[in-house]
C-alpha positions in Angstrom: 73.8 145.5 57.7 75.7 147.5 60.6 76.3 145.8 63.7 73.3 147.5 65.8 71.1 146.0 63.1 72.7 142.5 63.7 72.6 142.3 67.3 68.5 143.7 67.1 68.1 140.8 64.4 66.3 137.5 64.9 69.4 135.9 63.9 71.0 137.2 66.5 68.6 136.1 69.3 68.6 132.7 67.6 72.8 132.2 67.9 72.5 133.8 71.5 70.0 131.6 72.5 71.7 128.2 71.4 74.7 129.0 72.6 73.1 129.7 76.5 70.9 126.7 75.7 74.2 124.8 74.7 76.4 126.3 77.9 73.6 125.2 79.8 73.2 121.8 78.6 77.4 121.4 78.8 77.3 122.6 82.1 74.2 119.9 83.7 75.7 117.4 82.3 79.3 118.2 83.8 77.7 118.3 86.8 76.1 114.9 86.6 78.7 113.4 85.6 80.8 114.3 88.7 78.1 113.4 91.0 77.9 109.9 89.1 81.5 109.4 89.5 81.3 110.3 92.6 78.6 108.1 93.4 80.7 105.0 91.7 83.6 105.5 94.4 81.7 105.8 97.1 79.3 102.3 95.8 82.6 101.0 95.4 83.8 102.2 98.8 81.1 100.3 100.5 81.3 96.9 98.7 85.1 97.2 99.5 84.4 98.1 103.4 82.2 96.0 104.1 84.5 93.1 102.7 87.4 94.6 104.7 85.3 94.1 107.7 84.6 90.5 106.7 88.3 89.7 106.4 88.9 91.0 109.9 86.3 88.9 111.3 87.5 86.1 109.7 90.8 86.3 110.7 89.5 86.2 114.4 87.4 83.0 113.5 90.5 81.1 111.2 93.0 82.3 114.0 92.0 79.4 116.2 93.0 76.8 113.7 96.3 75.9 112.2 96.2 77.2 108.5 95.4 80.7 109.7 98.7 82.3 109.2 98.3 80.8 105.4 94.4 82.5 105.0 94.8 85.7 106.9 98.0 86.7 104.2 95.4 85.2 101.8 92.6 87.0 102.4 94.7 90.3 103.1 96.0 90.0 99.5 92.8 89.4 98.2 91.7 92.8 99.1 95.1 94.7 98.7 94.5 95.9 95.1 91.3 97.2 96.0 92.1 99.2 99.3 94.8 100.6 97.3 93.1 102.3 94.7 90.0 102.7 96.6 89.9 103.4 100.2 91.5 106.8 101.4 94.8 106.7 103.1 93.4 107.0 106.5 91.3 103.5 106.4 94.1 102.1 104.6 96.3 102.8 107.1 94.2 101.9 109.9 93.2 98.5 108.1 96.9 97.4 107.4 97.7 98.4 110.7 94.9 96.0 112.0 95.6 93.5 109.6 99.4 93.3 110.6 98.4 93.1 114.0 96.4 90.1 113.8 98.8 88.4 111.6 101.6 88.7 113.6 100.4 88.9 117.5 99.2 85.3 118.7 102.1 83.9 117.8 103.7 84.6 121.4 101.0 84.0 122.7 100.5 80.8 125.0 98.2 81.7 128.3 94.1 81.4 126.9 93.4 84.1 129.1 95.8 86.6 126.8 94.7 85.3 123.9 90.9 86.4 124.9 91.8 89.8 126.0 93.8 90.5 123.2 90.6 89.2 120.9 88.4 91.4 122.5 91.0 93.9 122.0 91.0 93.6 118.5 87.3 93.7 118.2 86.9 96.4 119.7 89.5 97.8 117.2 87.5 96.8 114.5 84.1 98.3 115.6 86.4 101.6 115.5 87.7 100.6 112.2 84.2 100.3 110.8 83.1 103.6 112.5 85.3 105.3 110.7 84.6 103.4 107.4 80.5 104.6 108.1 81.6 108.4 108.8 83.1 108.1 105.5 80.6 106.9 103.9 78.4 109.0 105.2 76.4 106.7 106.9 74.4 108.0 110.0 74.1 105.7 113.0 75.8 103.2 114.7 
């Protein structure tokens, strides 16, 4: 058998065609699973956003009380892990930023009247915070 009888053979177009159908097959399923992995991160993304935005608001409600130095570090180590392996560097930044800031600024603090602007200064912070966190995401709206 030469080769020009080989590659005219049957057996031929049966090898060709299981290796295509195998290339094929390799290649959908390479591409699945990097959209299911990517589709893990970015589930995970939200479920970790959306309890970053919790904490936040939390910390604004437990600030008024007198064990709110105590749950703010709490809750912010709670969620450190997390942010660390899955939140991109930018929100990380911006959250530990945020974070930092309400830990450590209404401790000066005496006049009521600061203390309110400098709540509805951090809120407004946060809103941004969570803008970013839905232009990540992906999510459209808002």
């Amino acid at each position: 058998m030469t080769w020009s009888d080989f590659f005219s053979s049957q057996l031929f177009g049966i090898i060709l065609g299981a290796l295509l159908t195998s290339g094929f097959t390799w290649f959908v399923d390479f591409l699945k699973s990097k959209r299911d992995r990517g589709l893990y991160i970015k589930q995970k993304r939200e479920e970790l956003y959306i309890n970053v935005c919790q904490v936040l608001m939390e910390h604004e409600k437990y600030r008024r009380s007198h064990e709110w130095p105590k749950k703010c570090k709490t809750m912010f180590n709670a969620l450190q892990g997390q942010m660390l392996i899955y939140a991109s560097k930018k929100i990380y930044g911006a959250y530990y930023a945020l974070d930092t800031e309400i830990c450590n600024c209404y401790d000066t603090m005496r006049s009521q009247k600061q203390i309110e602007a400098k709540s509805n200064e951090i809120a407004d912070k946060i809103v941004k915070l969570a803008t970013k966190m839905r232009k990540e995401l992906g999510i459209k709206g808002g």
